[in-house]
C-alpha positions as CSV (number, residue, x, y, z in Angstrom):
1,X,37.7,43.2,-2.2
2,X,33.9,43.4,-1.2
3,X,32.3,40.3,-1.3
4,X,29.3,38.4,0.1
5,X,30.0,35.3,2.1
6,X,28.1,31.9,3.0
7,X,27.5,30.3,5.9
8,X,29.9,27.7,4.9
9,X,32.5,30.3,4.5
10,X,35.8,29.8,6.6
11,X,35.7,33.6,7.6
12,X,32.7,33.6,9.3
13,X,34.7,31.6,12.4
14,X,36.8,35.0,12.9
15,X,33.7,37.2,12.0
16,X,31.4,35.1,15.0
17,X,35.0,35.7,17.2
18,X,35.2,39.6,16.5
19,X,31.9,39.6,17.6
20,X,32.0,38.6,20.4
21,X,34.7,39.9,22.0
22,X,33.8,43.6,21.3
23,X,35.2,46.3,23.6
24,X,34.7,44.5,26.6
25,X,33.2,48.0,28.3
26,X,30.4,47.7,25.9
27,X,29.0,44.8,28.3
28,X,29.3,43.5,31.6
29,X,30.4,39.2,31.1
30,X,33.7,38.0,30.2
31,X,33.4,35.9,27.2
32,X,34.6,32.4,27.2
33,X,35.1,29.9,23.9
34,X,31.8,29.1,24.3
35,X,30.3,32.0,23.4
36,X,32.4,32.1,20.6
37,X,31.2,28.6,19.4
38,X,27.6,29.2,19.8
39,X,27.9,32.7,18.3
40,X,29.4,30.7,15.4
41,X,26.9,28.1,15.1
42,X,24.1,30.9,15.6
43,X,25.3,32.8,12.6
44,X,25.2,29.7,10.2
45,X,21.7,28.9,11.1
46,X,20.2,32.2,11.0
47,X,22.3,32.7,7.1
48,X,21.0,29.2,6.2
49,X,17.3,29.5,7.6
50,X,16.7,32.7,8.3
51,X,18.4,35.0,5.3
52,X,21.2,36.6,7.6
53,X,23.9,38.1,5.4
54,X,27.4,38.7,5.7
55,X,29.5,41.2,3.3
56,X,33.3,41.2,3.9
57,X,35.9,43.3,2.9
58,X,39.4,41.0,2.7
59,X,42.8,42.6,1.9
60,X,45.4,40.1,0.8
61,X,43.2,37.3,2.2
62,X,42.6,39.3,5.6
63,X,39.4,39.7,6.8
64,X,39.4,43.9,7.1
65,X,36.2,44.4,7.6
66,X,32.6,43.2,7.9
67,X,29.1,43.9,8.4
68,X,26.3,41.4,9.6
69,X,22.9,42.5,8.5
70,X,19.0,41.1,7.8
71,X,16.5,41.9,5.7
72,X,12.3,41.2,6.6
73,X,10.2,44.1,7.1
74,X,13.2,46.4,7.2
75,X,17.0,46.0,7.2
76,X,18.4,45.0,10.3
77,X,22.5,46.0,10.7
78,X,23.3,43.7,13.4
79,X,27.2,44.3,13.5
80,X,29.6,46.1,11.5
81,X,33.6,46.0,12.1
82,X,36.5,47.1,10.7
83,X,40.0,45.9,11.6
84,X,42.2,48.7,13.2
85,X,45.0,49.1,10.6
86,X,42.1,49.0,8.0
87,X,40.3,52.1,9.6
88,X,40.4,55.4,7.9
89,X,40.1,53.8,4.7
90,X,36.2,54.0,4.5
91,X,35.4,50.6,4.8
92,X,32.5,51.0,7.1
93,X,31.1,53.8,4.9
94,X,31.5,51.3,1.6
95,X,29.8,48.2,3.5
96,X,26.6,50.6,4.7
97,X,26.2,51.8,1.1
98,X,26.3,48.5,0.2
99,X,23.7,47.7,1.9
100,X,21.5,50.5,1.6
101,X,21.9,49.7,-2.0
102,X,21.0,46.1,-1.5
103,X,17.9,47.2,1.0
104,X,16.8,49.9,-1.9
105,X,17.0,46.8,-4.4
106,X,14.6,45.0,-2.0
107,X,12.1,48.0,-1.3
108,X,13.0,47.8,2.5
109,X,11.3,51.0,3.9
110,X,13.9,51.7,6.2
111,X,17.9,50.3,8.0
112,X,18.1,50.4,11.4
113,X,21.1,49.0,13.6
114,X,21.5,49.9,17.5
115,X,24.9,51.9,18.2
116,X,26.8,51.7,21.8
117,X,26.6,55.3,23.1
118,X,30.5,55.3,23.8
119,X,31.1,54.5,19.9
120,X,31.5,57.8,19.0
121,X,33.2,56.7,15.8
122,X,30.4,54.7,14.3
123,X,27.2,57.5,15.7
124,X,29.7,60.2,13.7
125,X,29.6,57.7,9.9
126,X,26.0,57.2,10.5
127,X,24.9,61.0,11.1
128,X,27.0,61.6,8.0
129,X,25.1,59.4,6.0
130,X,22.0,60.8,7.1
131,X,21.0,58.1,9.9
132,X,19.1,59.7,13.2
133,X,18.5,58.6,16.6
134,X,15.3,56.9,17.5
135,X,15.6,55.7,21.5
136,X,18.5,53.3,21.5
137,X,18.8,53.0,17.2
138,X,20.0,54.8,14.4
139,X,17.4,54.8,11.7
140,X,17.8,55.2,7.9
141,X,14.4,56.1,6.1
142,X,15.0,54.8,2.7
């Protein structure tokens, strides 16, 4: 089920977890509990004051998949994930038309979100659905 969550949402302790702790060759600290706390606390604050939004996509209760995005002069993807025994499925394709539908609904002129060079996977969904590079981003001109 795709659903929008609060800041107040249980979930968004695993979401602020995941990420954090993304492929660990995608930067160069280790990541201690910390991090994982303030990342936490830094989502809630930026979804109460700032508008940050948060669309999951929960199978029998299980978080399967998420995206972390922003809207202000244009939409901002700031994460997107989908658990491995979820992927396949087009979760990641369903939660960026989401929000391209969402950003359309709010006349944002364009979505970007930066991709890791090595995520092959993720440059490959957003070529499909008609992103293009721009230095280190992937833009979508609405």
């Amino acid at each position: 089920m795709l659903k929008p969550i609060s800041h107040k949402d249980p979930l968004l302790h695993k979401i602020a977890e995941i990420h954090e702790t993304i492929p660990s060759h995608y930067k160069d600290w280790p990541v201690t509990e910390l991090d994982k706390t303030l990342r936490y606390e830094s989502m809630q604050l930026l979804m109460q004051h700032e508008g940050d939004r948060m669309l999951v996509i929960t199978e029998k209760e299980a978080l399967a998949a998420f995206i972390w995005y922003s809207l202000s002069d244009h939409t901002h993807i700031k994460s997107l994930w989908v658990h491995p025994a979820y992927r396949g499925r087009g979760y990641a394709v369903m939660l960026k038309n989401e929000v391209k539908a969402i950003s359309v609904m709010h006349h944002m002129p364009y979505i970007a979100g930066t991709v890791h060079p090595d995520n092959t996977n993720m440059i490959a969904i957003n070529e499909k659905l008609g992103y293009n590079w721009e230095g280190k981003k992937m833009i979508l001109n609405l």
